[in-house]
C-alpha positions, 0 to 999 in steps of 0.5 A: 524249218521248212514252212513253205510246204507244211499241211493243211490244220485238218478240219477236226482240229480245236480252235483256240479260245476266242475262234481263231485257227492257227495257220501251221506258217505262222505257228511254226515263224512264231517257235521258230523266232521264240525263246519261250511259249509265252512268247509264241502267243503273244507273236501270234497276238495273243495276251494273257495267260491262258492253259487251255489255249497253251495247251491247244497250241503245243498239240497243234505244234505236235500234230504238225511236226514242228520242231518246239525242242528248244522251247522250255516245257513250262509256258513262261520259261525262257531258255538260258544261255550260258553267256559267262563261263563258271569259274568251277572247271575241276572235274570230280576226283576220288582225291576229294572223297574224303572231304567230301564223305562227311556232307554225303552222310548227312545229306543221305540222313537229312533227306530221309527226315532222321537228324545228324549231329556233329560232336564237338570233341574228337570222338570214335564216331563221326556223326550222332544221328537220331534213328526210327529207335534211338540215337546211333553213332555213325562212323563215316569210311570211304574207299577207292580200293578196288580188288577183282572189281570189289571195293575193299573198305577198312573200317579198323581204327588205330590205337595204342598198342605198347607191346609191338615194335615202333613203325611208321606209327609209333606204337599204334596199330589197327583194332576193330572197333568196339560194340558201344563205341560206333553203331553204324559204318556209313561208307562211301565208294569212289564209284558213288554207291552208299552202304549202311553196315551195322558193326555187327554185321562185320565181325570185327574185321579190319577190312570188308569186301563190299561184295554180295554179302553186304548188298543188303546194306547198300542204301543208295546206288550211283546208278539210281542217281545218274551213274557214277558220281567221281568215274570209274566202274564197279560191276552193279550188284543184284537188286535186293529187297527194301530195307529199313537201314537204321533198325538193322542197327539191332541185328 
């Protein structure tokens, strides 16, 4: 930063609190030399806390053209360096959305205000969660499955089944669920997007495309959170109309 050649303060310029003007040179040494505005101020002999002044001073620095960039944007606030590495390096992968889609369902519930519950014994769904109607069995499903850029969800489960040939499974087999045994399928994609689907709004199918049909069911999007949380790509859908996702329950 050059200050040997900085203009003039023009004439209409405010004046801090107690008369004096702040000259650009010493203004700009002073951001220059800083961590923090509280810092400037007092390098430039002012103590105490004073907004009107701060503020005064931040316009000044603007009309003037200095460069406050690394300045933190509350007052007293000083800039941190990173002086340790952190001992999480790992990068996101889809490998852990598994473990992880349980603690996204409860936090998307928790943030709204509406209670998760955790059932103690193995269960058909995988959260109880108070709703704006009554209590809902939420089944939690994840997907990184992609077929012509749509992610394809299963939401079947596996049950016995004695009359067909024994495989990989034994005599077991996918079957929809039934009405009464889950409410809800909160299903989390490897792109980041979050989806609320009702069991009634999948006819009893094994597998779901998460296409248009079910954009109204989409209760949170990577793109709305900062872009894709674990990488990869998924073509956004179209905006759609706001909708309460805990009464779609009773469609």
């Amino acid at each position: 930063m050059n200050v040997e050649h900085l203009p003039p303060i023009p004439a209409n310029t405010p004046i801090l609190q107690d008369g004096r003007r702040l000259e650009p040179k010493a203004l700009a040494e002073a951001i220059r030399t800083s961590q923090s505005w509280a810092e400037v101020m007092r390098k430039l002999g002012y103590s105490g806390f004073s907004g009107s002044r701060y503020s005064r001073a931040k316009l000044l620095a603007k009309a003037a053209g200095l460069d406050s960039f690394h300045l933190p944007a509350v007052w007293n606030k000083r800039a941190l360096q990173a002086d340790e590495v952190l001992p999480f390096s790992a990068p996101t992968s889809d490998r852990n959305i598994r473990t992880t889609a349980i603690g996204e369902a409860v936090s998307w519930f928790l943030r709204r205000g509406y209670t998760p519950s955790i059932p103690v014994e193995p269960t058909r769904y995988d959260l109880v969660v108070e709703s704006d109607d009554d209590l809902k069995k939420i089944q939690v499903k994840t997907t990184t499955l992609r077929r012509k850029g749509l992610y394809q969800a299963e939401i079947g489960r596996q049950a016995y089944a004695p009359d067909i040939a024994v495989g990989s499974n034994g005599h077991r087999a996918r079957t929809p669920y039934k009405a009464g045994e889950v409410d809800l399928f909160f299903i989390v994609t490897g792109y980041g997007d979050k989806y609320l689907i009702p069991l009634g709004a999948t006819n009893q199918a094994l597998v779901i495309a998460l296409d248009r049909k079910y954009a109204a069911y989409r209760v949170e999007s990577a793109q709305s959170t900062g872009g894709a949380a674990r990488g990869g790509s998924n073509p956004p859908l179209p905006a759609q109309c706001p909708r309460s996702p805990m009464a779609e329950a009773a469609v």
